[in-house]
N, C-alpha and C positions, 0 to 999 in steps of 0.2 A: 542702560536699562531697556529691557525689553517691555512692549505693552501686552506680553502673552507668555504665559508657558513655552518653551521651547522645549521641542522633544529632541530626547538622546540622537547623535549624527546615525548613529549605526541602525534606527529604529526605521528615520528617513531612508536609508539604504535598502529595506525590504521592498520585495514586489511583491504587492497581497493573492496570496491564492485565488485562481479562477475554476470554480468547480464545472463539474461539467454539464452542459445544457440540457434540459426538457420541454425546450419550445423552443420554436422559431423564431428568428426575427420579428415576426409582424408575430407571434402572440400564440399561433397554433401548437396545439399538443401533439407532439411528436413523440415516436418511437426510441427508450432513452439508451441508447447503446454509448454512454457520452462517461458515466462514471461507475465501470466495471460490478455493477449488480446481478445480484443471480437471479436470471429469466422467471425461475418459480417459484420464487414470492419469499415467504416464510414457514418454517414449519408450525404444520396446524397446534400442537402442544406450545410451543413459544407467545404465537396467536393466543389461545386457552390462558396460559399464567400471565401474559400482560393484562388479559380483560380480568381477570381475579381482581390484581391487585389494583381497580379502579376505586376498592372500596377501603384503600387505607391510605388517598391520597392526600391527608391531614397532616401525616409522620415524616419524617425527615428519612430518607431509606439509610440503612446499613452501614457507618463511616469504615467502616473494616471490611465490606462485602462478604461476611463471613461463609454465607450460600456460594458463593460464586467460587470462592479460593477453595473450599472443599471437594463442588464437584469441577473444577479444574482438574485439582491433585488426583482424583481419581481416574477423568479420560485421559489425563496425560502422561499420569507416573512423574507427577514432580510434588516436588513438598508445598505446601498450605503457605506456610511462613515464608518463602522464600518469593512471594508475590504480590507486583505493584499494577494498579489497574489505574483506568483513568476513562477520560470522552474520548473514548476510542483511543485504537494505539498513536493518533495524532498526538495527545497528550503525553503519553508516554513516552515517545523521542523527544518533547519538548522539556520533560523532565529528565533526561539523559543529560541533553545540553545544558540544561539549567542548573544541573546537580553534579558538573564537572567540569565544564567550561565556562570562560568568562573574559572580559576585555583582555587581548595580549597572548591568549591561547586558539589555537588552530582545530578545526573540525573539517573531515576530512569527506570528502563522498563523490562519485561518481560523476561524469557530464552529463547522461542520460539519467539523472536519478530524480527520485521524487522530491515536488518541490518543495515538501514541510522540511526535506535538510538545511535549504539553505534559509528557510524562516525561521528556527527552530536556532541555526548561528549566529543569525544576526542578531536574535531578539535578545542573545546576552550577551553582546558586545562582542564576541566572538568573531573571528575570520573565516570565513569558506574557502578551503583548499578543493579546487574540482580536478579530479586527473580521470585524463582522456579513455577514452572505452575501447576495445578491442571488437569493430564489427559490430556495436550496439552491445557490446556484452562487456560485464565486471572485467577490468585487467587487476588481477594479483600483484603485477608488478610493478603497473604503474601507481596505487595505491602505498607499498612500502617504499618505490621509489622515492612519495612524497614526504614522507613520515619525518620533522623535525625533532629538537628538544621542544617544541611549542603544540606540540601535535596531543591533544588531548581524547580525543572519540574520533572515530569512524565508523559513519552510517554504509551500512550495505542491504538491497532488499537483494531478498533472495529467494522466490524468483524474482525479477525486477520490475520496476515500473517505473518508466510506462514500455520499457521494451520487450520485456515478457521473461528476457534470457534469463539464464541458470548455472549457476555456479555448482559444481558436484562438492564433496563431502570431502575429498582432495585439496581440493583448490580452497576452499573456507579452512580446512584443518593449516595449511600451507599460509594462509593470510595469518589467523593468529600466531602459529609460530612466529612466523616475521616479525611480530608488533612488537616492544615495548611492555612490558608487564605495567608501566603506568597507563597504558594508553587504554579507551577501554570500546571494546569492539563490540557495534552494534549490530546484530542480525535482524533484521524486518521481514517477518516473515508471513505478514499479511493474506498471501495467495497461496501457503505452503497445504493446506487441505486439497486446494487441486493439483498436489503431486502425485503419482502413485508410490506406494509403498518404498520400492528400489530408488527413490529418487530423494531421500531421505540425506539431507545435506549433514546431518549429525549436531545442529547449533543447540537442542535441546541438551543436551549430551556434553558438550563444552561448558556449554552453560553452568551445570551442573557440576562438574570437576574443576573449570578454570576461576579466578576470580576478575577476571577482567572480559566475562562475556556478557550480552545480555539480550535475551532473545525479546520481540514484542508479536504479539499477534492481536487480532482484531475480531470482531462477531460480525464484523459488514458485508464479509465479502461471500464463501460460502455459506454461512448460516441465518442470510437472509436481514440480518436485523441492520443495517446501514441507519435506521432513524432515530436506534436507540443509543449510537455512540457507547458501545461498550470494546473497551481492550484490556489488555493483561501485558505484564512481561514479567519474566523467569531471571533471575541473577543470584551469587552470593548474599548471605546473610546482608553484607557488609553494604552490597552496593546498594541491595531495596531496603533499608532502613535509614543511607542518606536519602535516596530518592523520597522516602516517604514525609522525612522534614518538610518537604516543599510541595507535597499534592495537594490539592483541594479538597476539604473532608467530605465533600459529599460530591462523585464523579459523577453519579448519572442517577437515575432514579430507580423508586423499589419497580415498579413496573418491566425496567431494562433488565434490573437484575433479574428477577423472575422469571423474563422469558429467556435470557442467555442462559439461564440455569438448565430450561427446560429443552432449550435448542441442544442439548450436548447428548438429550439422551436419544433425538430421532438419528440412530445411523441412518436407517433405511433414505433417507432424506438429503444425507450429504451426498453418501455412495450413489444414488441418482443423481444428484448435480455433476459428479465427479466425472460419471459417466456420459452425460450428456454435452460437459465439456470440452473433455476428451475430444470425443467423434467430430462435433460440430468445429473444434476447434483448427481438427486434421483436416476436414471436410472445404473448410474457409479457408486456408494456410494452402491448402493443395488448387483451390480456384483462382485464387490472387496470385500464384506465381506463375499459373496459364497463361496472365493477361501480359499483354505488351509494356513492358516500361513498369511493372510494378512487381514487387517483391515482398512475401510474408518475412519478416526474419521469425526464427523458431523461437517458440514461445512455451512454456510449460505455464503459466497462467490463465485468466480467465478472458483474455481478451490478446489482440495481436496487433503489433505495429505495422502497418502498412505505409509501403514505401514508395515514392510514386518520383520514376527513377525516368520517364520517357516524356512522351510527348503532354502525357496530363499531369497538372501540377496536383498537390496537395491542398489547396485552397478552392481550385475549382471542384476538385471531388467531394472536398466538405460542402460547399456549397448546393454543388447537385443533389448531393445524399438528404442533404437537409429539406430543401426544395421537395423531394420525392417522400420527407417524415420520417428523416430516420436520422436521429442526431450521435453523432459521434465526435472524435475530441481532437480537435486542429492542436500543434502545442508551436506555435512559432518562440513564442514566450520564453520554451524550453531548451530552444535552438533546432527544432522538430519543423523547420516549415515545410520542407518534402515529403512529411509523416502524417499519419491519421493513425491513432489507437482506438480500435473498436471493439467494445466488449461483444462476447459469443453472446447474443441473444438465444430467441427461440429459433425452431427451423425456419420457421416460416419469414423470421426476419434476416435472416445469415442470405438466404436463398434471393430476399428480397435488395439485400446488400451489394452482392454479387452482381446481379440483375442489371442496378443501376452502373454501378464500376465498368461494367462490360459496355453498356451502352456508352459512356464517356469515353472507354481506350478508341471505341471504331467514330466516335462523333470526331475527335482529334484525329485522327490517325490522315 
């Protein structure tokens, strides 16, 4: 006899997410290039329908998001019915694993990849299969490589995070072939708005014709709303009607949904973000591999893993950056201890980024 609850061995096994800092050590408010938000804000209409609905804060919001799955189906060209939402697409891969793995089955995901995969395995008893990365980037091969009878989902972001890389429309059509018609392949496509057009991996598309895909995306990242935890994901009838068994009926609130609703209709608002980080993104990627000992790897997302390959580690540059108010994301955690992921800010903090990095290559040097 125990004198307590014991929790499940596999829950013990989890390392809890560490989100990314907005202050310093000692307490001060810093500059948050620490968990990849977009520099300008939210859209003003999003802003508008969140303060609306402050006056129906009584009601229980929408258990079907019935606003939300319509004007989806409409920016996206995907069907109403065939969509699972949740707190954010966090939720969402938690319900993938949830709703198809379990003690004795295998989930499969990346070295470099985000770490709700391997929360999200463990939380249902599940194994984490990690296979090795090609250069910071998805290997197609080493993923089928690993693929058993026990291999149940495979998480893939695409583009990735935290390294930025990008897997083309080739190589994801080439991964599902590979798989197993049981297995059921996860696209996380969280950062996909900051692709341009041509850079269109096809997973909506799969999605749509395969029954074993399942796309998620997120309202955090482009479209400004990170506080209101809203996500979606696209699969067969089949899969989001088991997924739907196990969501929680009410994912987020009327407020979140109203401004997600309303965030979908400002283009002018993404295509400036897209564009801004774009440029800044080239702009930072092209000064960090000026510098002695440090390397951008290429990124198609909103932020770039910096690689700190010489004389200055990865730990001191966090530290200095921070030091100087500018917080960005050390991930030792993630086996990243010679890395720093820093989201594209504004110009004036990209510049201010750079600034300090430069003054650390020649302090060391």
């Amino acid at each position: 006899m125990t004198n307590a609850p014991a929790p499940k061995p596999w829950i013990m096994g989890i390392a809890p997410y560490v989100p990314g800092r907005a202050t310093s050590e000692d307490g001060r408010k810093v500059a948050k290039l620490s968990s990849n938000e977009n520099p300008f804000g939210t859209p003003e209409a999003a802003r508008a329908a969140y303060r609306d609905a402050a006056d129906h804060l009584e009601r229980y919001p929408d258990a079907g998001a019935a606003d939300l799955r319509a004007a989806l189906a409409v920016h996206y060209g995907v069907e109403a019915d065939r969509l699972v939402y949740g707190t954010g697409s966090d939720e969402v891969l938690h319900l993938a694993a949830g709703t198809f793995a379990g003690p004795g089955d295998e989930i499969i995901h990346v070295r470099y990849g985000f770490a709700v995969y391997e929360i999200a395995t463990r939380r249902v008893g599940a194994t984490p299969v990690v296979v090795a990365d090609r250069d910071y980037a998805t290997d197609v091969d080493a993923i089928l490589a690993a693929v058993t009878d026990r291999t149940r989902v495979v998480f893939v972001a695409n583009p990735n995070n935290p390294t930025g890389t990008y897997s083309t429309r080739e190589e994801i059509a080439r991964l599902h072939a590979g798989l197993p018609a049981s297995v059921l392949l996860v696209l996380d496509q969280a950062y996909t708005e900051y692709l341009d057009p041509a850079d269109d991996d096809g997973g909506l598309e799969l999605a749509r014709t395969a029954p074993n895909v399942l796309v998620t995306r997120t309202f955090s990242k482009i479209f400004g709303l990170a506080s209101e935890r809203v996500g979606w994901g696209y699969a067969s009838p089949e899969i989001i009607a088991a997924m739907h068994r196990i969501r929680a009926p009410f994912a987020f609130s009327i407020g979140a949904q109203a401004a997600a609703v309303a965030a979908l209709t400002d283009d002018a608002f993404v295509a400036r973000s897209r564009e801004h980080n774009r440029r800044w993104r080239g702009w930072f990627s092209d000064q960090v591999d000026a510098l002695s000992g440090l390397r951008a790897v290429p990124s198609k997302a909103n932020f770039v893993l910096v690689l700190f390959e010489g004389a200055l580690t990865g730990e001191v540059a966090y530290k200095a950056l921070m030091t100087a108010g500018y917080a960005t994301r050390w991930l030792p955690g993630q086996g990243l201890p010679q890395a720093l992921r820093i989201t594209i800010g504004t110009e004036e903090e990209m510049r201010a980024v750079v600034d300090v990095l430069r003054a650390e290559v020649e302090r060391v040097a």
